[in-house]
VOPAGU-2260 file (C-alpha; in pm, 1 decimal, decimal comma):
REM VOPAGU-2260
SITE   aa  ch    i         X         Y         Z
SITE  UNK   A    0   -1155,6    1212,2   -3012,5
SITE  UNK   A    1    -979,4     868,1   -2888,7
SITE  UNK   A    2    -783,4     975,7   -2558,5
SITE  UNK   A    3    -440,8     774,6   -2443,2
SITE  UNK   A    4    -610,1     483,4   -2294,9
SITE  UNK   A    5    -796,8     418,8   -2633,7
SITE  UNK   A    6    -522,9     430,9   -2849,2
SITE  UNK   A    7    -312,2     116,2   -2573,4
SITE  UNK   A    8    -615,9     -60,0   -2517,6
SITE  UNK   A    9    -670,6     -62,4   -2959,6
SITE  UNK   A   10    -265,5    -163,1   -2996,6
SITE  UNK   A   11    -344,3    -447,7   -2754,1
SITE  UNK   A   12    -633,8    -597,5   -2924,7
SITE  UNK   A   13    -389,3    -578,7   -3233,1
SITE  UNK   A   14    -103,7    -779,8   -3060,2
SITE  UNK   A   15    -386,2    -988,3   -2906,0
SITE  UNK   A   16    -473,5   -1076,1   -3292,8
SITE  UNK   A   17    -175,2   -1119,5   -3418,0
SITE  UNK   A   18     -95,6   -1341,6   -3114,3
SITE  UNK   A   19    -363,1   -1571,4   -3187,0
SITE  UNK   A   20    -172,9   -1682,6   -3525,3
SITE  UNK   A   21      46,4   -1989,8   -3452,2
SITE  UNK   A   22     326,7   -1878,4   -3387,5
SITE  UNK   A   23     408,7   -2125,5   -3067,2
SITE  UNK   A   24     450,9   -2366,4   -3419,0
SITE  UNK   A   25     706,2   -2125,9   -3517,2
SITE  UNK   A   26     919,0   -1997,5   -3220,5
SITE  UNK   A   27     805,3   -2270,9   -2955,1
SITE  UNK   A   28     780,3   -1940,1   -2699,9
SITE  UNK   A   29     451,7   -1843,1   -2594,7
SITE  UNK   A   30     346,4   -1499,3   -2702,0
SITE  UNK   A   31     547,6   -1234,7   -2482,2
SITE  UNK   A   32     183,9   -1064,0   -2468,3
SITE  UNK   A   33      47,7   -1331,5   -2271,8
SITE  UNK   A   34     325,3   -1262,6   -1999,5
SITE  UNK   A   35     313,7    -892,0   -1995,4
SITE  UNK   A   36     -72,5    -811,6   -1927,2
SITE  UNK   A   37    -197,8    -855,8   -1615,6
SITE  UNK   A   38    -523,7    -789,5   -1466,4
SITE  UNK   A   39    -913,1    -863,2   -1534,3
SITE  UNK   A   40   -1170,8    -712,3   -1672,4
SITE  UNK   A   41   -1139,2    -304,1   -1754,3
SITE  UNK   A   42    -819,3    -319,6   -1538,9
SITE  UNK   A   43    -563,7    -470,3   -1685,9
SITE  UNK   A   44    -195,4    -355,3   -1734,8
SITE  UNK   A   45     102,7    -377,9   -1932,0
SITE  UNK   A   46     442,6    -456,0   -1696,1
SITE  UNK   A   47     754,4    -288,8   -1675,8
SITE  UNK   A   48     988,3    -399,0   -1425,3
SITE  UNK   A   49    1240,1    -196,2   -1557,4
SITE  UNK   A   50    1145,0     192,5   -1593,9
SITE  UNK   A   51    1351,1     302,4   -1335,9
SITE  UNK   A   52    1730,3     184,4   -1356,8
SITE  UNK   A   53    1774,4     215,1    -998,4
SITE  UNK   A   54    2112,7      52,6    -908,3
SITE  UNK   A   55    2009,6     -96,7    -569,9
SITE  UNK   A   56    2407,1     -65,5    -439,9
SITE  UNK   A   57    2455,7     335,0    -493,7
SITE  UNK   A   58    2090,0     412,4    -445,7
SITE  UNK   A   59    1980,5     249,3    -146,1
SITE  UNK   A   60    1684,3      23,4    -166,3
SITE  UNK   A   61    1529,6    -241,8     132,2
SITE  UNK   A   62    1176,2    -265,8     155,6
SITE  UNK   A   63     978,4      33,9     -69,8
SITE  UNK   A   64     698,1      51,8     172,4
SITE  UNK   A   65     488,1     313,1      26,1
SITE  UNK   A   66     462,9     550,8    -261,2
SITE  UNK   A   67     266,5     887,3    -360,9
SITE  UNK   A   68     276,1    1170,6    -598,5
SITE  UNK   A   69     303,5    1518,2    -503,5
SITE  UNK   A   70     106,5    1794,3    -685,2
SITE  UNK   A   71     449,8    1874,2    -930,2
SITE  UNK   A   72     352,5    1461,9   -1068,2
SITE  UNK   A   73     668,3    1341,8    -888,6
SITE  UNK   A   74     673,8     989,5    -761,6
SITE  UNK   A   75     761,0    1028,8    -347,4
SITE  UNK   A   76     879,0     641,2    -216,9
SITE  UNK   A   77     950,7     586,3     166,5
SITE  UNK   A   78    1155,5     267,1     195,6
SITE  UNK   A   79    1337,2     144,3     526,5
SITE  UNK   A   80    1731,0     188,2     426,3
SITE  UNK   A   81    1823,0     467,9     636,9
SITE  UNK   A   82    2073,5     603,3     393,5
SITE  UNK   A   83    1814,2     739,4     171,7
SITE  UNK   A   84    1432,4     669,3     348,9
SITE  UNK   A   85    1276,3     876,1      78,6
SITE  UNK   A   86    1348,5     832,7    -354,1
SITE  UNK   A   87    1148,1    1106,6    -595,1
SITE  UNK   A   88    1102,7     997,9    -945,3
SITE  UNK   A   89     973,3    1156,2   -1227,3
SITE  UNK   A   90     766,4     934,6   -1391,1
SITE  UNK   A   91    1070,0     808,8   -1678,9
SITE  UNK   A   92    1178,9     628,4   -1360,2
SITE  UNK   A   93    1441,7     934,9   -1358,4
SITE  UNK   A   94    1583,6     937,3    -963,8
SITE  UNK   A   95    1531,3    1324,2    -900,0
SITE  UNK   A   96    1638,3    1376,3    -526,2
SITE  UNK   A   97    1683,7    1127,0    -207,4
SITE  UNK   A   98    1680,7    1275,3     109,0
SITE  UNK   A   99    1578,0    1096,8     467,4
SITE  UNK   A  100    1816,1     902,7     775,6
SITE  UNK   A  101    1591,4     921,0    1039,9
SITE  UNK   A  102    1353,0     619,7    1033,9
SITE  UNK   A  103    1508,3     265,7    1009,4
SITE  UNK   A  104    1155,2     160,9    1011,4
SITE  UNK   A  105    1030,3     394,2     742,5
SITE  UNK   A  106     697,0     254,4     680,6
SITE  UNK   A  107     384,2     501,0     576,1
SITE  UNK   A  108     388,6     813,9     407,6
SITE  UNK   A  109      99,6    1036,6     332,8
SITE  UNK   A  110      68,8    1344,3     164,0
SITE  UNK   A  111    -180,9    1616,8     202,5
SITE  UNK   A  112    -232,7    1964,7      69,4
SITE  UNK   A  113    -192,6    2213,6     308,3
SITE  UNK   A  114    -331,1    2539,0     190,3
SITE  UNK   A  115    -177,6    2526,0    -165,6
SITE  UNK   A  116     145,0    2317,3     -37,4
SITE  UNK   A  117     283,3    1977,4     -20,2
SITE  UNK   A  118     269,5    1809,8     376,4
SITE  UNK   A  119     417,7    1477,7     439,1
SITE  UNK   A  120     326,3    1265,8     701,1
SITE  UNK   A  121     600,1     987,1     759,6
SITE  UNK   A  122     543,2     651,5     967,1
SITE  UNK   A  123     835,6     494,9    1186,8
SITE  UNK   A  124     739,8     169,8    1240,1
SITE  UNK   A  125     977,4      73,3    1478,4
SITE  UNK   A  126    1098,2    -244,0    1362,4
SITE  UNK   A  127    1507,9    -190,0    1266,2
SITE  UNK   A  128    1786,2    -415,9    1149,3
SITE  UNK   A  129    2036,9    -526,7    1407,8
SITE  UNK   A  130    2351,2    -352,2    1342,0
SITE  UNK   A  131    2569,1    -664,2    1434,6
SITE  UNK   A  132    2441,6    -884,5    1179,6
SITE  UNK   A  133    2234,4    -684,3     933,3
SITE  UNK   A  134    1962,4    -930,8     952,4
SITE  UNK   A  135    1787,3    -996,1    1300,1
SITE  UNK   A  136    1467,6    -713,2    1328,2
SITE  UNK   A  137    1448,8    -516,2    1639,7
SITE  UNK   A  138    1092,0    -410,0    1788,0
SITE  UNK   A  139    1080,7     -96,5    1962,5
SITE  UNK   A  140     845,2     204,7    2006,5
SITE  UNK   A  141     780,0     425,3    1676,5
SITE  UNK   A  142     690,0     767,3    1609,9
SITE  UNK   A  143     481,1     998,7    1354,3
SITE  UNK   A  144     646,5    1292,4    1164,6
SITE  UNK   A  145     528,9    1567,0     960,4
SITE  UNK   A  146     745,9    1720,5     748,0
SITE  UNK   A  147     759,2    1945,3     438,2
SITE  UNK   A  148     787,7    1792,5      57,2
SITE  UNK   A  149    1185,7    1814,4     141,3
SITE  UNK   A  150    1196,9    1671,0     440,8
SITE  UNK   A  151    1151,5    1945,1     708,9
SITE  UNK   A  152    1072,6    1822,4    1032,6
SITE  UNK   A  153     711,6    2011,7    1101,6
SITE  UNK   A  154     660,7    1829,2    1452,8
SITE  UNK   A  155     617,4    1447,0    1566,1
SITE  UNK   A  156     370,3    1271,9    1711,3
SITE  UNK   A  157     523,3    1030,1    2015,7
SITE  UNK   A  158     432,8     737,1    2244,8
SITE  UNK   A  159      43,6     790,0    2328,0
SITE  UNK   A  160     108,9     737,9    2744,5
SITE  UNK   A  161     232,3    1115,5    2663,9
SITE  UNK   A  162    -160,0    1252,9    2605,7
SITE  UNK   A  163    -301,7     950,9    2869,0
SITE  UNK   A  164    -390,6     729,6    2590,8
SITE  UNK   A  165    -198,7     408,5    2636,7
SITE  UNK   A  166       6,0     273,1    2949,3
SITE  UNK   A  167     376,2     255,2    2940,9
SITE  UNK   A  168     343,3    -132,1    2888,6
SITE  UNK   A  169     153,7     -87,8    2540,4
SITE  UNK   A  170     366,3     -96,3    2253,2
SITE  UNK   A  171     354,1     160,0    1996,7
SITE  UNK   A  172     424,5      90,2    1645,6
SITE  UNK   A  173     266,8     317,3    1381,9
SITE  UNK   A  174     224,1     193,8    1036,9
SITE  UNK   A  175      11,6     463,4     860,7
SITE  UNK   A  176    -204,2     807,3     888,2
SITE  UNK   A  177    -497,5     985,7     731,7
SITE  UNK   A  178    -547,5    1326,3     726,9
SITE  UNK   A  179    -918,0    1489,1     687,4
SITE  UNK   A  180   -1013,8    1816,0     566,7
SITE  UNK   A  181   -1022,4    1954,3     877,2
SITE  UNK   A  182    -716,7    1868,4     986,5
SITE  UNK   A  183    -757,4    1588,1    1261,6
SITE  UNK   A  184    -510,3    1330,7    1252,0
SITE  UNK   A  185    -562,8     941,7    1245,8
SITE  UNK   A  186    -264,8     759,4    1297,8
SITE  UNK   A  187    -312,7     352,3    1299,9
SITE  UNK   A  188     -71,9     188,8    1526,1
SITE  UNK   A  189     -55,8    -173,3    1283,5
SITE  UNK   A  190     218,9    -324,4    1468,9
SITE  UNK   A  191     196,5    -225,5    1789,4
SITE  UNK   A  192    -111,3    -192,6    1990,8
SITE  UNK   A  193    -364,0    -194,0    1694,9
SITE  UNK   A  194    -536,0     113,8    1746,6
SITE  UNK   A  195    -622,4     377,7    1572,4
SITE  UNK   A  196    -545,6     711,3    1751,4
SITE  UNK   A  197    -693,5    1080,5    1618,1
SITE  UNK   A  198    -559,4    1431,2    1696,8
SITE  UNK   A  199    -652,2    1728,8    1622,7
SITE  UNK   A  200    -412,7    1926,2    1323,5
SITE  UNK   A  201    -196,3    2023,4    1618,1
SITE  UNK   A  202    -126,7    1733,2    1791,4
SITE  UNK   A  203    -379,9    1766,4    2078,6
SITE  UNK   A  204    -528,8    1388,4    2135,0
SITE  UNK   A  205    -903,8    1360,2    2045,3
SITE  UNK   A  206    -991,6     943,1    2085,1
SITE  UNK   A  207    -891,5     597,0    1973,1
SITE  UNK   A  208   -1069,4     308,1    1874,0
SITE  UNK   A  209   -1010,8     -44,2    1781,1
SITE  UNK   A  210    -752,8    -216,5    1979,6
SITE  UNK   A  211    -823,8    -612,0    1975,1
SITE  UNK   A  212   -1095,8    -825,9    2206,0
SITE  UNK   A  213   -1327,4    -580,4    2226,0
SITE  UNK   A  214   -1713,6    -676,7    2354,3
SITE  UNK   A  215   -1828,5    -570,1    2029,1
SITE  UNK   A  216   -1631,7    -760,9    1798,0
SITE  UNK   A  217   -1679,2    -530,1    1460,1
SITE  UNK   A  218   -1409,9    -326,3    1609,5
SITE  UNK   A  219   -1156,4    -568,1    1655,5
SITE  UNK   A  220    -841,2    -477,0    1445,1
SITE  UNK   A  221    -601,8    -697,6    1368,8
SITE  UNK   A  222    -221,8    -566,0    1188,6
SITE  UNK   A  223    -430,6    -216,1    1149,0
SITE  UNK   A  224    -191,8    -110,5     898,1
SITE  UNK   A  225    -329,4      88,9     692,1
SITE  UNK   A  226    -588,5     356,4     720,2
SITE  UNK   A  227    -710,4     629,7     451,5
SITE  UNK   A  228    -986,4     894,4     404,9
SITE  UNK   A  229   -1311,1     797,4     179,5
SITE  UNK   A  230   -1442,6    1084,2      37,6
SITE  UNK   A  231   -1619,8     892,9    -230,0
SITE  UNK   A  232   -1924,0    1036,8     -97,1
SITE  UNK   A  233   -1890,1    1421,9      -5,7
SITE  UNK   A  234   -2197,8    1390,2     261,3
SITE  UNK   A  235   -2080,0    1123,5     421,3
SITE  UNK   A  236   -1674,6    1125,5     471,3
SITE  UNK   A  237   -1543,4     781,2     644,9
SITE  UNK   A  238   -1203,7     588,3     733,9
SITE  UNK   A  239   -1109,7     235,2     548,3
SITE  UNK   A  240    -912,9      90,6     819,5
SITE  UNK   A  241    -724,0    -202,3     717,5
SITE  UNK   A  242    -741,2    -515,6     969,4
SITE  UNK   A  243    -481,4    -726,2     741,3
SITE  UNK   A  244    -446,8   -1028,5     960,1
SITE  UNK   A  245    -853,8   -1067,5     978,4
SITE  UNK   A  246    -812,4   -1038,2     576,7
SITE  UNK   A  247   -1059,7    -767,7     546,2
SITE  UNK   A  248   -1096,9    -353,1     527,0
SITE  UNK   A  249   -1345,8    -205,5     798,1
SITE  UNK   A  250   -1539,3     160,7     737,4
SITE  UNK   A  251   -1557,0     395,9    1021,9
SITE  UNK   A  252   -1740,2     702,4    1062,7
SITE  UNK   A  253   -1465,0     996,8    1151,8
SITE  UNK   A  254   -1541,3     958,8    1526,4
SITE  UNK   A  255   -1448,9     591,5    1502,1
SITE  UNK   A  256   -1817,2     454,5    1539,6
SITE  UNK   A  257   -1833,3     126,7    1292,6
SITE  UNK   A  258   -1982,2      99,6    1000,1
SITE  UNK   A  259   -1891,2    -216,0     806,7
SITE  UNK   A  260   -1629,9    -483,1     714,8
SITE  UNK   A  261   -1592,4    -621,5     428,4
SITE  UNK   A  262   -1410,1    -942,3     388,6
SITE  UNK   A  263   -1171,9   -1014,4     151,8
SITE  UNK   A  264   -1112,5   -1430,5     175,8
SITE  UNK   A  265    -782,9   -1496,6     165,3
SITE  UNK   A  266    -636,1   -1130,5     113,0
SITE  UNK   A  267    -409,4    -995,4     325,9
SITE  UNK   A  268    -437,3    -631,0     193,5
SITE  UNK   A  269    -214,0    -357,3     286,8
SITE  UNK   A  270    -349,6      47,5     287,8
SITE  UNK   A  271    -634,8     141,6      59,9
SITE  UNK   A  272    -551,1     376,8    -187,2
SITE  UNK   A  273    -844,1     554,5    -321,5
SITE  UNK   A  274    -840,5     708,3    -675,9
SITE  UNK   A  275   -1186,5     771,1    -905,3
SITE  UNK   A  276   -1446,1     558,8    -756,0
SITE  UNK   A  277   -1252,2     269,8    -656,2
SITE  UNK   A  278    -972,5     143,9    -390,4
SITE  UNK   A  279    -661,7      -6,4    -478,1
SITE  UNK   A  280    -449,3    -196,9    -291,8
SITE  UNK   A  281    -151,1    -454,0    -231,5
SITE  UNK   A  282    -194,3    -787,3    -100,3
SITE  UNK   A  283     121,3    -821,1     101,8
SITE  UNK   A  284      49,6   -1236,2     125,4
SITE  UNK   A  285    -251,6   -1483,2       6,4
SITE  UNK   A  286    -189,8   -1783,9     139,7
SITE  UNK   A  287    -272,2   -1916,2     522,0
SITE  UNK   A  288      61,5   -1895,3     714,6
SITE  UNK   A  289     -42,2   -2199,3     909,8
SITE  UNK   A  290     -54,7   -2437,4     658,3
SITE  UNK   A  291     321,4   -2338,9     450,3
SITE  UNK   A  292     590,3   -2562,8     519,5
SITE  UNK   A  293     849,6   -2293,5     571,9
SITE  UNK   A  294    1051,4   -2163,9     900,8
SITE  UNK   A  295     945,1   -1833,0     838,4
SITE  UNK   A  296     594,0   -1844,0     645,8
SITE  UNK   A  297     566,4   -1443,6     627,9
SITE  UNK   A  298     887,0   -1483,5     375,7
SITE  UNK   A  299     655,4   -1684,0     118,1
SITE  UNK   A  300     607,9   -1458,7    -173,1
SITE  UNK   A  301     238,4   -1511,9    -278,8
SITE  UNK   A  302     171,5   -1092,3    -309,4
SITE  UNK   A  303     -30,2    -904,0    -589,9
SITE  UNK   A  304    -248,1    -636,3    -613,2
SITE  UNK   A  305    -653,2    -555,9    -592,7
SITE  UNK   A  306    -904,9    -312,4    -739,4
SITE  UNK   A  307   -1214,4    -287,7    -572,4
SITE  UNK   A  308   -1497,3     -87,6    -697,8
SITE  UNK   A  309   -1771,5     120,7    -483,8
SITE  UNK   A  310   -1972,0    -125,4    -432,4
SITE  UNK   A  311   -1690,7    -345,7    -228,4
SITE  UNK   A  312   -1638,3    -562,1    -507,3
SITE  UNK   A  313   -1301,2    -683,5    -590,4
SITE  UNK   A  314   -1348,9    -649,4    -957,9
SITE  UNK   A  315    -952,2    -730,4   -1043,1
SITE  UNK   A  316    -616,5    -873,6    -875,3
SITE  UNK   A  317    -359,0    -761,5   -1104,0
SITE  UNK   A  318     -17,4   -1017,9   -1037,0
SITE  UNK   A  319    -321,8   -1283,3    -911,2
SITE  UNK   A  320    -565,9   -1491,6   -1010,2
SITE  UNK   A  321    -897,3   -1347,2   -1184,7
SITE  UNK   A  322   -1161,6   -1267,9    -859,3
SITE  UNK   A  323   -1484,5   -1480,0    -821,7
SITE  UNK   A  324   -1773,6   -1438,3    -663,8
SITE  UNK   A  325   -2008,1   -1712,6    -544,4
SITE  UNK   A  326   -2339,5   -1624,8    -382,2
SITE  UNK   A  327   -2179,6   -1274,7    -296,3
SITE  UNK   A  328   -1893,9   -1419,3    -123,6
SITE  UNK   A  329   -1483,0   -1375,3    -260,9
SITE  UNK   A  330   -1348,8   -1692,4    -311,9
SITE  UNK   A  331    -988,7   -1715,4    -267,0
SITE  UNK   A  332    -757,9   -1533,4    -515,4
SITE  UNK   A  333    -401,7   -1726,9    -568,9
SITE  UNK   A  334     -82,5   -1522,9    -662,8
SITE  UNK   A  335     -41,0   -1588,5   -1068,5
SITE  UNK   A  336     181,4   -1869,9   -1248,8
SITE  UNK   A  337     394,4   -1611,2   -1377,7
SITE  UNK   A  338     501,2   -1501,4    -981,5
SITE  UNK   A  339     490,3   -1131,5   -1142,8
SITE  UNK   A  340     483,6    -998,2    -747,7
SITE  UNK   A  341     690,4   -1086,0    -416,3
SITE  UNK   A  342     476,9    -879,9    -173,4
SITE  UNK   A  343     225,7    -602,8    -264,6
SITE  UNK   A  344     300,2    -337,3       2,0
SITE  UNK   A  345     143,9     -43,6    -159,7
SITE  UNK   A  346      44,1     113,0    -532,7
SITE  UNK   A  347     -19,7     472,5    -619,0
SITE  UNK   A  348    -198,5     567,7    -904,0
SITE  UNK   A  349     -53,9     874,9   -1146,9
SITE  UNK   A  350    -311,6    1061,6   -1343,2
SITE  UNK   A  351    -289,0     839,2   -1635,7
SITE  UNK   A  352    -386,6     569,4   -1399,8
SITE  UNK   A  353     -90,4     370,5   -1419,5
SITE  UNK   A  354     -16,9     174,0   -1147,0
SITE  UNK   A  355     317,3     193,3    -916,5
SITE  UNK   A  356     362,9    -107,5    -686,5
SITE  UNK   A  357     583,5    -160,7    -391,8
SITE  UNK   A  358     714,4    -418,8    -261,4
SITE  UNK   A  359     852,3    -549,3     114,7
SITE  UNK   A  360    1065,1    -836,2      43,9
SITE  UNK   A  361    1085,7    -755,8    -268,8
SITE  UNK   A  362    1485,0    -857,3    -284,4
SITE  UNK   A  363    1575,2    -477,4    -266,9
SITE  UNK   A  364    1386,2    -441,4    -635,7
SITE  UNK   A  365    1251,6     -98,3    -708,0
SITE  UNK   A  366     880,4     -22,6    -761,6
SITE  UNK   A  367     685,5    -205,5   -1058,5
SITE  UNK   A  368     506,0      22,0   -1285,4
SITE  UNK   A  369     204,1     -90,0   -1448,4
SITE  UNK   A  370      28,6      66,1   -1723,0
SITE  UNK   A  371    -329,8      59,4   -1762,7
SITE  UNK   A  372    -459,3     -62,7   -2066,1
């Protein structure tokens, strides 16, 4: 029997016949079809900016950062306006609770299940808007907090000097955490010191690894901000560490020994976010920062979205240019004509494997969903 995604993907070869009539002759538009699937190959989606009506003045929006869904299918979003860090949705786009003032620098948010219930692991970057003018960023240290589905405070992870792992002079700025089955803790520190530092499920320091200029060069990380659990194959379990500024995503065995990198051209990817068989991701900027002709070249919007498959492959860049591959090698994948995305910060993936994408800079615009078909 034809499931869900059988049924879209037969409507869309429809409208993609009926579009090939002339009906530019007609109308003189192009086919709205042609501007509302994105995507290559097996992964393409349908766009819709607009399933949530969030009004951006009464419900608090800067950057949406990150985005999962909880084991009741609600939509959790950690965004940076301190009046409301954390949206739910239902999937309708329906606002269902807002909670969160603690972390001007909301940035990662990770959930794990924790014995049957819902654990959140929130990242403060750090970085904060001056509260003179509203605009100028302020760097200082961050911290990790675990808290329950509704926003308990469990305990927080501080400063590493406090366990003897960095000096008082390092900065610490975390950006993102993984959680294995165990328990232990990884927390990458992307804007800050650009380690990544593991506990044990209590908070007792284990080891870090990465850092930058090290002798042995595979474990240089640089803007580690992203890091998630691969347990794509049960026997062996690994870390995807993101190095964004090096463009690439780097495996590590769980006692930080490395494994591989894989490059990525021109990508600057964000967290991977691992669903089936493959990793997803946002690409928070494609082009080379040196060579804009802009003040503040990290405010260029040239952001989409990836799908890489298990064989490190990207195989689509939804929002981008289709991916080639030329003696094994990604060429370099260019934002679309249609500028569909400002900044891919982060997706998450709902059971009907629609996409969810946030954005930083994204002009205080909700999450885009995307719907596979």
């Amino acid at each position: 029997m034809p499931g869900r995604r059988d049924f879209l993907r037969t409507g869309v070869l429809a409208t993609a016949s009926v579009a090939s009539m002339p009906l530019f002759a007609i109308t003189g538009k192009a086919s709205p079809t042609d501007q509302e699937i994105i995507g290559h190959g097996d992964f393409r989606y349908k766009v819709d900016k607009e399933w949530t009506n969030v009004n951006p003045f009464s419900t608090f929006i800067d950057n949406c950062h990150e985005m999962v869904q909880d084991s009741k299918g609600r939509l959790i979003m950690i965004g940076d306006d301190p009046r409301n860090n954390v949206l739910v949705f239902d999937k309708s786009g329906k606002i269902l609770d807002s909670w969160g003032t603690y972390w001007p620098g909301g940035h990662g948010l990770t959930l794990v299940d924790e014995g049957g219930e819902d654990m959140l692991y929130i990242s403060e970057s750090g970085w904060m808007r001056s509260k003179s003018d509203g605009a100028t960023m302020i760097r200082q240290n961050g911290y990790v907090a675990k808290t329950t589905i509704d926003g308990k405070m469990i305990f927080t992870i501080s400063h590493p000097m406090t366990v003897g792992a960095y000096t008082p002079d390092m900065k610490f700025q975390p950006t993102e955490t993984a959680v294995a089955p165990n328990g232990d803790i990884y927390v990458a520190d992307g804007y800050g010191s650009d380690y990544v530092l593991q506990y044990d499920q209590n908070g007792k320091f284990i080891r870090k690894f990465g850092g930058r200029n090290n002798a042995d060069k595979n474990y240089d990380l640089y803007s580690a901000h992203g890091i998630a659990f691969d347990h794509r194959d049960a026997a062996n379990p690994r870390l995807i560490v993101t190095s964004r500024s090096s463009k690439s995503f780097k495996y590590f065995t769980l006692d930080g020994k490395w494994i591989k990198t894989v490059e990525l051209a021109n990508l600057q990817v964000c967290r991977a976010v691992i669903h089936g068989n493959n990793v997803y991701a946002g690409v928070c900027w494609s082009h080379d920062f040196g060579k804009v002709d802009a003040p503040k070249p990290w405010l260029v919007q040239t952001g989409f979205t990836m799908v890489m498959d298990k064989n490190d492959r990207v195989i689509s860049c939804p929002g981008g240019e289709v991916p080639v591959y030329q003696d094994g090698v990604l060429q370099p994948v260019n934002q679309d004509k249609a500028k569909t995305f400002y900044h891919g910060h982060d997706v998450c993936i709902d059971e009907d494997e629609s996409m969810y994408v946030c954005q930083w800079n994204g002009e205080r615009t909700p999450p885009v969903k995307l719907t596979r078909v």
